[in-house]
C-alpha positions in Angstrom: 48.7 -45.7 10.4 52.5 -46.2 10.2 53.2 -42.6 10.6 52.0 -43.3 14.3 54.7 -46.3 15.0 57.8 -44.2 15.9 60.2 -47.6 16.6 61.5 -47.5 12.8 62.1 -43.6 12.7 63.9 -43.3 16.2 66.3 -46.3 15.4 66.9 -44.1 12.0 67.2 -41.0 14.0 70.0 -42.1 16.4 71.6 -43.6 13.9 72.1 -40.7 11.8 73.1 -38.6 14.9 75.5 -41.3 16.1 77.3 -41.1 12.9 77.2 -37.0 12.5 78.8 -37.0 16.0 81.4 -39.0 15.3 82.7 -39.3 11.8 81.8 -35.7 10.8 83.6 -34.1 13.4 87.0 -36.0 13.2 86.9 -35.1 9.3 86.1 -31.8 9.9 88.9 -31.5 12.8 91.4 -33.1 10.6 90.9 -30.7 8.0 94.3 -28.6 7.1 94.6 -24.7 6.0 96.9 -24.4 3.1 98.1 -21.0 4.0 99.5 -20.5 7.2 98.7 -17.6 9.5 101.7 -15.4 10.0 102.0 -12.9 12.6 102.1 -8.9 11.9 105.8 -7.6 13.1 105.0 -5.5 15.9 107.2 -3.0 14.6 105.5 0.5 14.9 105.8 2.0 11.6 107.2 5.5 11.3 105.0 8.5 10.3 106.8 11.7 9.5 104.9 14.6 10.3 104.4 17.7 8.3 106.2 20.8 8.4 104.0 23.4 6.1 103.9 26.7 7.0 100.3 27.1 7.9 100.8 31.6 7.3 
C-alpha cells in the first residue's frame, strides 16, 4: 500500500513548512499600511455645563 510508505509525504511536508516559514513571513512583514496611524491630541476637550433653572 503506498499510503503506508511515509518517505515521499514527509520530504513534501517539510518542504512546504520550510517554505511557509520563510518566504511567507518576510512578505507578510514587508507589507506597508497606506494610511498612517496618527495620534489623538491629548487636548481635553471643553464641556460647558448647564445652567437651567431646575424650579
Amino acid at each position: 500500500m503506498p499510503q503506508l510508505n511515509p518517505a515521499p509525504w514527509f520530504a513534501i511536508l517539510i518542504f512546504s513548512w520550510l517554505i511557509f516559514l520563510t518566504v511567507i513571513p518576510s512578505k507578510v512583514l514587508s507589507h506597508t499600511f497606506t494610511n498612517e496611524i496618527t495620534t489623538i491630541s491629548a487636548e481635553k476637550l471643553k464641556s460647558d455645563t448647564w445652567n437651567w433653572p431646575w424650579h
